[in-house]
PDB file of N, CA, C and O in Angstrom, chain B, residues numbered from 101:
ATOM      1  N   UNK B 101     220.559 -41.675  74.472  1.00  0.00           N
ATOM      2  CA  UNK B 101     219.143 -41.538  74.729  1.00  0.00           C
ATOM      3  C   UNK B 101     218.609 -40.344  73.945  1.00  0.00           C
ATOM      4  O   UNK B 101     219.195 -39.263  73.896  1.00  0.00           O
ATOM      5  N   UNK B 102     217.488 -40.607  73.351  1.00  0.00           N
ATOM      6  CA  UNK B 102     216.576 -39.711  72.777  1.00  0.00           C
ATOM      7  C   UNK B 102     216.573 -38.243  73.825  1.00  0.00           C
ATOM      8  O   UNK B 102     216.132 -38.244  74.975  1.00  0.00           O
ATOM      9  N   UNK B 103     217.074 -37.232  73.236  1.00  0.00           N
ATOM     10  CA  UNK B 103     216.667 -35.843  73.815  1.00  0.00           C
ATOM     11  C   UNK B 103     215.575 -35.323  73.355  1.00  0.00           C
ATOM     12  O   UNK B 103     215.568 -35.293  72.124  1.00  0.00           O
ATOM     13  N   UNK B 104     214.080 -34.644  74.152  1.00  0.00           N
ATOM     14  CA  UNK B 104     213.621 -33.936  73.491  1.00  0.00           C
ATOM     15  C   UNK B 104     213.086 -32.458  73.929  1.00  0.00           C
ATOM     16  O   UNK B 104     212.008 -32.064  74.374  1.00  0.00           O
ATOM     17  N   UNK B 105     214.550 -31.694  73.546  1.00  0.00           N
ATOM     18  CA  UNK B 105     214.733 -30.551  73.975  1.00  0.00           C
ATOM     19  C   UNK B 105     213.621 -29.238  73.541  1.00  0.00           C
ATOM     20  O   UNK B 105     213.184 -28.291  74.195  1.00  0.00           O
ATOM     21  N   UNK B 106     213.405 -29.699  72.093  1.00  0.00           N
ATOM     22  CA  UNK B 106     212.110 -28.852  71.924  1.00  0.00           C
ATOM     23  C   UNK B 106     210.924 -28.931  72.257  1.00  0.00           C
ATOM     24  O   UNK B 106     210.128 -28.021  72.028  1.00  0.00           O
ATOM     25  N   UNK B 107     210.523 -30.318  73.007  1.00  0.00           N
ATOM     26  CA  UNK B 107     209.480 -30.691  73.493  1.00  0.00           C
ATOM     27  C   UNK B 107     209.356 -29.509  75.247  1.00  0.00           C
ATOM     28  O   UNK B 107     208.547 -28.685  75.675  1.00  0.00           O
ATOM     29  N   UNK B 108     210.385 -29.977  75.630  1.00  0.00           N
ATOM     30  CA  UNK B 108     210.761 -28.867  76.849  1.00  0.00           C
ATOM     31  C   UNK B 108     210.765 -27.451  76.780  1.00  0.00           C
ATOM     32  O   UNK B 108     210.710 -26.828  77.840  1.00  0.00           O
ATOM     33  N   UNK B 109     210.836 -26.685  75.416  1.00  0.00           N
ATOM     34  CA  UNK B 109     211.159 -25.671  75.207  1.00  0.00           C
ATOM     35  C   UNK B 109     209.778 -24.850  74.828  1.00  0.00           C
ATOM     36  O   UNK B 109     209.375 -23.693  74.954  1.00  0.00           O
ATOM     37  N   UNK B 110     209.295 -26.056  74.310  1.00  0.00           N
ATOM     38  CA  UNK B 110     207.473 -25.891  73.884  1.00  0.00           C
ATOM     39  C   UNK B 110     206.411 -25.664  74.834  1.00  0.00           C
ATOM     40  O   UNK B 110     205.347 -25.048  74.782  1.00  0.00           O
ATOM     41  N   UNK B 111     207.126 -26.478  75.899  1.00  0.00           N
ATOM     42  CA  UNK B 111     206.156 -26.545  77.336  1.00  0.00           C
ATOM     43  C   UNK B 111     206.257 -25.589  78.048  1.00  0.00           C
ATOM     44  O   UNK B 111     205.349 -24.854  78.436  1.00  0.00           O
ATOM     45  N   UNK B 112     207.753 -25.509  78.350  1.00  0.00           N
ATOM     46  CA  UNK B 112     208.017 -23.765  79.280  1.00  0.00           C
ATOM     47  C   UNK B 112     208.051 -22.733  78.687  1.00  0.00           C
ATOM     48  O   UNK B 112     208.620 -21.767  79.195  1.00  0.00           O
ATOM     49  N   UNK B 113     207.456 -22.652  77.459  1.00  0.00           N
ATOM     50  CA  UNK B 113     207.451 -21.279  76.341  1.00  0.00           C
ATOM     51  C   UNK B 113     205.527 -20.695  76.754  1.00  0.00           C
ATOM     52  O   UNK B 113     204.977 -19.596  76.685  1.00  0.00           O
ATOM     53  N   UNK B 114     204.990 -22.214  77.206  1.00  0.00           N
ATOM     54  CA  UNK B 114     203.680 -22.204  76.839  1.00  0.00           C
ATOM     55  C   UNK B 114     202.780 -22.245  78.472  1.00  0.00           C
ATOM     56  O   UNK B 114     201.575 -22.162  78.709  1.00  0.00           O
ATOM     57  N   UNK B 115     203.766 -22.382  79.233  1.00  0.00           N
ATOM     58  CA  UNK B 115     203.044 -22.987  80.612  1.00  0.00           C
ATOM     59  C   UNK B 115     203.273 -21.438  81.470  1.00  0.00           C
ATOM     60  O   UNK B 115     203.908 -20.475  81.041  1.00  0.00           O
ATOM     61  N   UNK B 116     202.521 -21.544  82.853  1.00  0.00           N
ATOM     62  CA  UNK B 116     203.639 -20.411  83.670  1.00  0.00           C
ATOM     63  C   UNK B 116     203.805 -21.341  84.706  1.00  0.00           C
ATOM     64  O   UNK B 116     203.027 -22.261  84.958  1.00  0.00           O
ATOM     65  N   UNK B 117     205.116 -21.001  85.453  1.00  0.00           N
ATOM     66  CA  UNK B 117     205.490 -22.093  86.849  1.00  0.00           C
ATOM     67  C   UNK B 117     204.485 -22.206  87.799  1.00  0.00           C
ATOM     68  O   UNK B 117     203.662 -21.334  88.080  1.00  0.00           O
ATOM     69  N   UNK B 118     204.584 -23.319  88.283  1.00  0.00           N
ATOM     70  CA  UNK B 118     203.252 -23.399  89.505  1.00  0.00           C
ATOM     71  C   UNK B 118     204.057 -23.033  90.834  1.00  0.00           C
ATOM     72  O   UNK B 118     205.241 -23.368  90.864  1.00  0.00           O
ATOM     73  N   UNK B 119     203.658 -22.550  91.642  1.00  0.00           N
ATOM     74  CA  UNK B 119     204.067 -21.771  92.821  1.00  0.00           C
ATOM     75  C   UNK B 119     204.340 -23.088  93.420  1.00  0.00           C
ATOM     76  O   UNK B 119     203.696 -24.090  93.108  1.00  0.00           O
ATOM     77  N   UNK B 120     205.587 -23.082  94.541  1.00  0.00           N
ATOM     78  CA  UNK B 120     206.131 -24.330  95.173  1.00  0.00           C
ATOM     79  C   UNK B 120     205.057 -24.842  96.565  1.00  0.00           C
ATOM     80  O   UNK B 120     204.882 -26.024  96.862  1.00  0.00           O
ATOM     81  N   UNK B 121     204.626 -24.044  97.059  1.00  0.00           N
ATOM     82  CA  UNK B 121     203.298 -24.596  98.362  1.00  0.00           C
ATOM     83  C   UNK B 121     202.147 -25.310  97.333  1.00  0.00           C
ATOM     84  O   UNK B 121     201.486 -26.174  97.908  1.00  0.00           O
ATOM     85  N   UNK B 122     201.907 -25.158  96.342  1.00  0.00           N
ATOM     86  CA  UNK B 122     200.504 -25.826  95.325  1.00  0.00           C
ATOM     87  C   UNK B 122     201.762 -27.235  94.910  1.00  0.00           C
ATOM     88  O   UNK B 122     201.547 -28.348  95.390  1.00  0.00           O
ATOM     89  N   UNK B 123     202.585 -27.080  94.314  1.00  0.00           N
ATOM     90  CA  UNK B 123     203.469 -27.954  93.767  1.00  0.00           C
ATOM     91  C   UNK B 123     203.605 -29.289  94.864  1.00  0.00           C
ATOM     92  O   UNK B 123     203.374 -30.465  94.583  1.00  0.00           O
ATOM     93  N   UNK B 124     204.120 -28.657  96.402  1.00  0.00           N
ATOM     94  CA  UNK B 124     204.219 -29.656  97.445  1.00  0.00           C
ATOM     95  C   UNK B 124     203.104 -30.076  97.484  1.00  0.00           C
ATOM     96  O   UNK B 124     203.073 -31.219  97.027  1.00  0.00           O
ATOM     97  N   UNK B 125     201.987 -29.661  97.862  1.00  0.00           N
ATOM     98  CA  UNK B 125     200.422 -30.327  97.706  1.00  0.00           C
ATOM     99  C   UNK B 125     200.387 -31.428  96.852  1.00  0.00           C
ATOM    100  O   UNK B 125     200.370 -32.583  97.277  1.00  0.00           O
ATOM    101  N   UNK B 126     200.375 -31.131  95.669  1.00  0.00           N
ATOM    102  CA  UNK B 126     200.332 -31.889  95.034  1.00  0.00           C
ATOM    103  C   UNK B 126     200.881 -33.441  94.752  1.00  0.00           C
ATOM    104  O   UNK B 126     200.217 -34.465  94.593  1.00  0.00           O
ATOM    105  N   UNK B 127     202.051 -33.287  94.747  1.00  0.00           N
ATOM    106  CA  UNK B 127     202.708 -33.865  95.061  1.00  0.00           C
ATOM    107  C   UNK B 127     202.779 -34.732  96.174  1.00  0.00           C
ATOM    108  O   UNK B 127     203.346 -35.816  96.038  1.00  0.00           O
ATOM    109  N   UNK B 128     202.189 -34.346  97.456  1.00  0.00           N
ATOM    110  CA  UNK B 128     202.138 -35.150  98.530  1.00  0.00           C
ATOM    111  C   UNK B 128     200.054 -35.680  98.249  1.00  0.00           C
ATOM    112  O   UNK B 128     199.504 -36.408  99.075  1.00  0.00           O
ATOM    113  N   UNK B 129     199.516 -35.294  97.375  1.00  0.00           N
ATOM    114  CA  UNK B 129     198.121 -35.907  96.857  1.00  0.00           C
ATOM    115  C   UNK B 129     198.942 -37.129  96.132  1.00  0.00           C
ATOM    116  O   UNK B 129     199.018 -38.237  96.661  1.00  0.00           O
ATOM    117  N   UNK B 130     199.571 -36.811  94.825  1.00  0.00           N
ATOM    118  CA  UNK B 130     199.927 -37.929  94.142  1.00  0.00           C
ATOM    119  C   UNK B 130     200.771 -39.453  94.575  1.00  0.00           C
ATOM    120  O   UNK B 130     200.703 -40.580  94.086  1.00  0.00           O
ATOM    121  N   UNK B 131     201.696 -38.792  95.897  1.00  0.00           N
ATOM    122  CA  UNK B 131     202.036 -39.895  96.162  1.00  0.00           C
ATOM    123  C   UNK B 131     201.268 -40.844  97.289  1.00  0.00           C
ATOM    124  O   UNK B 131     201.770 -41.770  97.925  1.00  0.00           O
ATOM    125  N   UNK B 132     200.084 -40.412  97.344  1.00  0.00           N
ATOM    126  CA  UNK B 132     199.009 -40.763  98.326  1.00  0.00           C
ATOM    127  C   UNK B 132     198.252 -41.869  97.833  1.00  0.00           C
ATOM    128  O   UNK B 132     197.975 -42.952  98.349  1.00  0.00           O
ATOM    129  N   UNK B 133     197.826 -41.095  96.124  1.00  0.00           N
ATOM    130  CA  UNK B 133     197.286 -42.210  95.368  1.00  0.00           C
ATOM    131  C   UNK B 133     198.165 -43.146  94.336  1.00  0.00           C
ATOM    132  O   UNK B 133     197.420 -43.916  93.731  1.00  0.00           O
ATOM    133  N   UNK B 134     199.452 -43.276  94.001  1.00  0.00           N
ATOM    134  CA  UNK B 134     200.479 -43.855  94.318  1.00  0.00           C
ATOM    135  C   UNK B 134     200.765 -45.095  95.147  1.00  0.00           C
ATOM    136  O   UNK B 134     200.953 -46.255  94.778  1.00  0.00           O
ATOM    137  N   UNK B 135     200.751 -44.619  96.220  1.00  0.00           N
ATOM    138  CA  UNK B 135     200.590 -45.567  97.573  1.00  0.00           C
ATOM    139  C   UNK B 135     199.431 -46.565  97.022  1.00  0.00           C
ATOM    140  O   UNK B 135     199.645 -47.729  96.684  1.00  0.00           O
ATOM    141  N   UNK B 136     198.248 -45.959  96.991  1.00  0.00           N
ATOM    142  CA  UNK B 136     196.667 -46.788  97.131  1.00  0.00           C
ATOM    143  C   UNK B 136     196.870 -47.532  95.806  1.00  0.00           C
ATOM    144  O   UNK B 136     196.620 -48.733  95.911  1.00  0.00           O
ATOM    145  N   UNK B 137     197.222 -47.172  94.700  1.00  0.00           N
ATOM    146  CA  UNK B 137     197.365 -48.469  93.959  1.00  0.00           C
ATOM    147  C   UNK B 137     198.389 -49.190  93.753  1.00  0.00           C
ATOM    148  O   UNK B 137     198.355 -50.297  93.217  1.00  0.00           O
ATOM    149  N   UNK B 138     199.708 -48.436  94.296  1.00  0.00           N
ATOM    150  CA  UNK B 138     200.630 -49.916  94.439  1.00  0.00           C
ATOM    151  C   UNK B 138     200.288 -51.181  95.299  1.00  0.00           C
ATOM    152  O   UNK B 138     200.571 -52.318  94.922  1.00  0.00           O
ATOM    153  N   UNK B 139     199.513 -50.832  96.756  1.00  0.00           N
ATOM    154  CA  UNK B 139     199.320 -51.329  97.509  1.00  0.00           C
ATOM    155  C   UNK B 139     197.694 -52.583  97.000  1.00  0.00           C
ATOM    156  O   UNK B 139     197.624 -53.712  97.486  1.00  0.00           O
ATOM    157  N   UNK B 140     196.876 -52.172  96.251  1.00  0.00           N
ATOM    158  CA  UNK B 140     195.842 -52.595  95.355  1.00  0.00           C
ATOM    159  C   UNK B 140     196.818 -53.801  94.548  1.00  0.00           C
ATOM    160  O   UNK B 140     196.761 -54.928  95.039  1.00  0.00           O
ATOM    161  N   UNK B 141     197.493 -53.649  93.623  1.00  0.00           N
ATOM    162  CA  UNK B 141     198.101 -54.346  93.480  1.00  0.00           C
ATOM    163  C   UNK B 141     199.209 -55.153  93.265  1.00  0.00           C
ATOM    164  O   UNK B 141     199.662 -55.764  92.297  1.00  0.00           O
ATOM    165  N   UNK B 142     199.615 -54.948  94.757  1.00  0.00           N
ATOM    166  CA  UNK B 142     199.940 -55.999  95.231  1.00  0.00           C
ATOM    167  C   UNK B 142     199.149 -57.463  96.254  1.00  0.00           C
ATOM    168  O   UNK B 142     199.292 -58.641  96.584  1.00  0.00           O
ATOM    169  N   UNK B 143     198.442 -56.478  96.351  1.00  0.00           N
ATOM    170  CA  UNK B 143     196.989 -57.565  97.320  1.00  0.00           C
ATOM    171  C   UNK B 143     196.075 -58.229  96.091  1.00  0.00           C
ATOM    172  O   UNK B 143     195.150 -59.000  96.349  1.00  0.00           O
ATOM    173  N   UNK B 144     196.390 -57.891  94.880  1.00  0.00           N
ATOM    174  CA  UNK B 144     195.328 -58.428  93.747  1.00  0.00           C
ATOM    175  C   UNK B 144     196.981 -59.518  93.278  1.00  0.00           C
ATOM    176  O   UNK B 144     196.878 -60.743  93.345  1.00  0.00           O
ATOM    177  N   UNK B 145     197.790 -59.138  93.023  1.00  0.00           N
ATOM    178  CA  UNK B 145     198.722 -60.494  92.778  1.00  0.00           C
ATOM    179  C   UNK B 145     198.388 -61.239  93.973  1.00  0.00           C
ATOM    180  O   UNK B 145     197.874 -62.317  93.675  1.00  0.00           O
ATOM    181  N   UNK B 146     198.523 -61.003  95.532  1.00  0.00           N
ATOM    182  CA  UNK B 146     198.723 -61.939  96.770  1.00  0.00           C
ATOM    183  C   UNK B 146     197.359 -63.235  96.386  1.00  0.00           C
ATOM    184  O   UNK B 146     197.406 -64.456  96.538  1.00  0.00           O
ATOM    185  N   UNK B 147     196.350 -62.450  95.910  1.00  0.00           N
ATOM    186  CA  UNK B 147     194.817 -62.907  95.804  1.00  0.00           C
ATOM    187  C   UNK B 147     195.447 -64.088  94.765  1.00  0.00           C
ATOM    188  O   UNK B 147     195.773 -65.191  95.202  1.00  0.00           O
ATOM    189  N   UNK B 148     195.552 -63.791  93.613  1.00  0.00           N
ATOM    190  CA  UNK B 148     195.869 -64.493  92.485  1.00  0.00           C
ATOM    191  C   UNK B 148     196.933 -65.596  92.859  1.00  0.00           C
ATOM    192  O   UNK B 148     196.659 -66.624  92.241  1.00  0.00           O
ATOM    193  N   UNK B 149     198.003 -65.739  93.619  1.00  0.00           N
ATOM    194  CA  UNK B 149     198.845 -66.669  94.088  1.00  0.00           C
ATOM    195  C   UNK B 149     198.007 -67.437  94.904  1.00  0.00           C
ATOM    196  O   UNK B 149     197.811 -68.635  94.698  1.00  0.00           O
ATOM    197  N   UNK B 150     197.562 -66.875  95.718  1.00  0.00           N
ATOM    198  CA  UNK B 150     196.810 -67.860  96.581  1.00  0.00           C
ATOM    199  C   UNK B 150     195.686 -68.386  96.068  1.00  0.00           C
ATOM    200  O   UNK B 150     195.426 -69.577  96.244  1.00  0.00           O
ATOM    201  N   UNK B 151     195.264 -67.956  95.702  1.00  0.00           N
ATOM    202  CA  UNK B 151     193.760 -68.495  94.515  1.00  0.00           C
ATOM    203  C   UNK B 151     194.348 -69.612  93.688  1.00  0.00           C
ATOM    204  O   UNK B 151     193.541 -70.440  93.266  1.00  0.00           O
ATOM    205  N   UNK B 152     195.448 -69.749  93.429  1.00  0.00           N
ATOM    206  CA  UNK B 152     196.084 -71.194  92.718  1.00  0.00           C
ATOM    207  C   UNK B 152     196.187 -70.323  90.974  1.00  0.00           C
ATOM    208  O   UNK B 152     196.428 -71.029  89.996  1.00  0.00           O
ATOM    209  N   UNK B 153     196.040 -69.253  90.854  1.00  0.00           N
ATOM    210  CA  UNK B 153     195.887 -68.472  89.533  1.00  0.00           C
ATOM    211  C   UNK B 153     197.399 -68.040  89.084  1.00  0.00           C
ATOM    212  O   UNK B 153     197.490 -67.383  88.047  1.00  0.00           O
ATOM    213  N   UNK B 154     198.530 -68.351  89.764  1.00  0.00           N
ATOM    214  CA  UNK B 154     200.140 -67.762  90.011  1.00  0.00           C
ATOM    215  C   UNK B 154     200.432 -67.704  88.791  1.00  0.00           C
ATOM    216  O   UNK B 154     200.903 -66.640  88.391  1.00  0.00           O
ATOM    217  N   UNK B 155     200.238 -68.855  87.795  1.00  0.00           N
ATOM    218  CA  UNK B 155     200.665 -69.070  86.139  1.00  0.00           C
ATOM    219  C   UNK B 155     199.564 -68.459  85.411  1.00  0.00           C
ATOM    220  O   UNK B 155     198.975 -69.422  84.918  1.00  0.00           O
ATOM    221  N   UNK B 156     198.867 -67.238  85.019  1.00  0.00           N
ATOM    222  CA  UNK B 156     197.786 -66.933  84.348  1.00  0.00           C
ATOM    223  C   UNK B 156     197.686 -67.204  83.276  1.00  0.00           C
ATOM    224  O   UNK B 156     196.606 -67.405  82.720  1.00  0.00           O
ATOM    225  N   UNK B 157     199.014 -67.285  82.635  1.00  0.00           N
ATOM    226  CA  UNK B 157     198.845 -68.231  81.407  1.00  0.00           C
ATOM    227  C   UNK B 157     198.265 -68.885  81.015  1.00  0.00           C
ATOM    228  O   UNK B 157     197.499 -68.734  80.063  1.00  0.00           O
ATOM    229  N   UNK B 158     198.531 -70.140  81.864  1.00  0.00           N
ATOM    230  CA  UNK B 158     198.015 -71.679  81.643  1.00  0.00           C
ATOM    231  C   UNK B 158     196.757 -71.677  82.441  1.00  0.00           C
ATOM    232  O   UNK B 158     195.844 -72.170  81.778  1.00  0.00           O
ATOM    233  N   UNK B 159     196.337 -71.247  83.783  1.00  0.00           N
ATOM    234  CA  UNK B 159     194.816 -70.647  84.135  1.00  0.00           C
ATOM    235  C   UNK B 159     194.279 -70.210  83.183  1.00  0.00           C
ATOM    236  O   UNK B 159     193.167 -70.729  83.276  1.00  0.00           O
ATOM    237  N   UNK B 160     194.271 -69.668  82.389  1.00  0.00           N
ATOM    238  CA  UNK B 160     192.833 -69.205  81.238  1.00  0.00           C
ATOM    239  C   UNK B 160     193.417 -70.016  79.628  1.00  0.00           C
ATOM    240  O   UNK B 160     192.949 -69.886  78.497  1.00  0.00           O
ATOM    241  N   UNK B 161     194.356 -70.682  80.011  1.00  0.00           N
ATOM    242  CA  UNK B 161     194.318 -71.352  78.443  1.00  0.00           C
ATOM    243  C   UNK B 161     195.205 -71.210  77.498  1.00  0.00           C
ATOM    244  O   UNK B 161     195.230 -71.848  76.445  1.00  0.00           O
ATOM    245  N   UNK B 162     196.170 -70.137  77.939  1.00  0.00           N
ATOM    246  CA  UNK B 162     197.274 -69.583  76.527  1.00  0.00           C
ATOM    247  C   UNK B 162     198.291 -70.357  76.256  1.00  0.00           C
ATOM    248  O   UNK B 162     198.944 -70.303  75.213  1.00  0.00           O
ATOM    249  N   UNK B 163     198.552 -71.419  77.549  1.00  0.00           N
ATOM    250  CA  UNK B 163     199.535 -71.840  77.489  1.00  0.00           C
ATOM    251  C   UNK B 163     199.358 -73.418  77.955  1.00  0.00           C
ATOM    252  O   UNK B 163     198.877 -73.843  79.005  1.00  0.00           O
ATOM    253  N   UNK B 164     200.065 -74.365  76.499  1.00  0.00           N
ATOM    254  CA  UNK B 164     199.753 -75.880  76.986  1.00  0.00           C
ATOM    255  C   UNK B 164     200.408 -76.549  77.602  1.00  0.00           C
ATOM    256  O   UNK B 164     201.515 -76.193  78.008  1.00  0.00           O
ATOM    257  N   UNK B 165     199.955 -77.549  77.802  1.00  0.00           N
ATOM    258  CA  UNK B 165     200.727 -78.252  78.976  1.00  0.00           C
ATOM    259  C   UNK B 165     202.071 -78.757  78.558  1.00  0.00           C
ATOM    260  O   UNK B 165     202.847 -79.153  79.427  1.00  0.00           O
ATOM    261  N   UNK B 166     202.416 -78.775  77.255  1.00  0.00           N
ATOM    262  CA  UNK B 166     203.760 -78.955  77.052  1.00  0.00           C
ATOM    263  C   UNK B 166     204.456 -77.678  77.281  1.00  0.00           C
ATOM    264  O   UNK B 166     205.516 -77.752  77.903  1.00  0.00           O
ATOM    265  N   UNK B 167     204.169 -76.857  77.005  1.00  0.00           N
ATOM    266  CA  UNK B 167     204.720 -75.344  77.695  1.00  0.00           C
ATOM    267  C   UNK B 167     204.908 -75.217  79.254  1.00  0.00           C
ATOM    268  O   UNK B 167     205.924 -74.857  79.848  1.00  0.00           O
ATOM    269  N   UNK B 168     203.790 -75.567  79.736  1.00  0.00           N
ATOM    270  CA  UNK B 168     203.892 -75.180  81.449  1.00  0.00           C
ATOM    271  C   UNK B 168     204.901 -76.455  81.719  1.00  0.00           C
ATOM    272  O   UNK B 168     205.608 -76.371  82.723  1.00  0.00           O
ATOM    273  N   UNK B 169     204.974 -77.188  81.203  1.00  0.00           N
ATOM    274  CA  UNK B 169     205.965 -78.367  82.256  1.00  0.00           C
ATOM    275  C   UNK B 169     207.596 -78.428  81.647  1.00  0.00           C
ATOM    276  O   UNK B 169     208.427 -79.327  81.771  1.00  0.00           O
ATOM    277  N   UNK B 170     207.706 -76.961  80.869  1.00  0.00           N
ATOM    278  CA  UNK B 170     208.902 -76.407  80.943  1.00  0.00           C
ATOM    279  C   UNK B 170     209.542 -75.816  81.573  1.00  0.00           C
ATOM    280  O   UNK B 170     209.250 -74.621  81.614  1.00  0.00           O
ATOM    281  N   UNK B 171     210.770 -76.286  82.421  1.00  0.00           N
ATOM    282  CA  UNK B 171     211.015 -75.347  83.219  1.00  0.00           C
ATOM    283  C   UNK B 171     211.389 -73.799  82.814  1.00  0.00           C
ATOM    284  O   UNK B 171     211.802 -73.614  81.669  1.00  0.00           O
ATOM    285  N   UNK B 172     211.271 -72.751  83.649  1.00  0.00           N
ATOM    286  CA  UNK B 172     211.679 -71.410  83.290  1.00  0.00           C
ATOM    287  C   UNK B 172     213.187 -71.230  82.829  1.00  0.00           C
ATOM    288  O   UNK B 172     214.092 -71.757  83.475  1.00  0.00           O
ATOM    289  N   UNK B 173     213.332 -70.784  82.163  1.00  0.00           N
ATOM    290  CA  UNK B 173     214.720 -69.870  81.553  1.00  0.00           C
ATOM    291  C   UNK B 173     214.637 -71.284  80.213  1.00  0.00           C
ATOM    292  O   UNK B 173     215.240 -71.111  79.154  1.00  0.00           O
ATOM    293  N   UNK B 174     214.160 -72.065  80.361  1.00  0.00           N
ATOM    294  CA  UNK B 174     214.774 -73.187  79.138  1.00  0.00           C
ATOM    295  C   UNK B 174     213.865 -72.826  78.293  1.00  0.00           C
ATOM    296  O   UNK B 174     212.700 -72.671  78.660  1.00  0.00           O
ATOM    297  N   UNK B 175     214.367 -72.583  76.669  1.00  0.00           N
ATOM    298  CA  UNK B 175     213.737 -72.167  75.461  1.00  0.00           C
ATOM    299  C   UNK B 175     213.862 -73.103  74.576  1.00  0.00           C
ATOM    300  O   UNK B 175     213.388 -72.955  73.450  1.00  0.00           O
TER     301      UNK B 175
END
């Protein structure tokens, strides 16, 4: 895997540490809004399955009907 050690070295040369009570804050903000859009969508896929929209593909057109009446994994 790609290291990028000077990228790290650039940041903590250039930043100062954030104090750990602001850090927990934060952190418990981000995984708040986190939450609110995993949860967004997954209720916008639930919408889309049930709406009959499950293949979006072939719902807006990208994909023809000799395509959709392929089964999956077969190429």
């Amino acid at each position: 895997m790609i290291s990028f050690k000077w990228l790290r070295r650039l940041v903590r040369r250039h930043t100062n540490p954030v104090p750990v009570d602001r850090a927990a804050s934060i952190k418990q903000k981000l995984s708040i809004v986190y939450m609110l859009l995993a949860w967004n969508a997954f209720g916008f896929v639930c919408y889309m399955l049930f709406t009959g929209r499950g293949d979006w593909a072939r719902y807006y057109g990208y994909k023809s009907e000799a395509e959709a009446s392929i089964p999956p994994g077969k190429f």
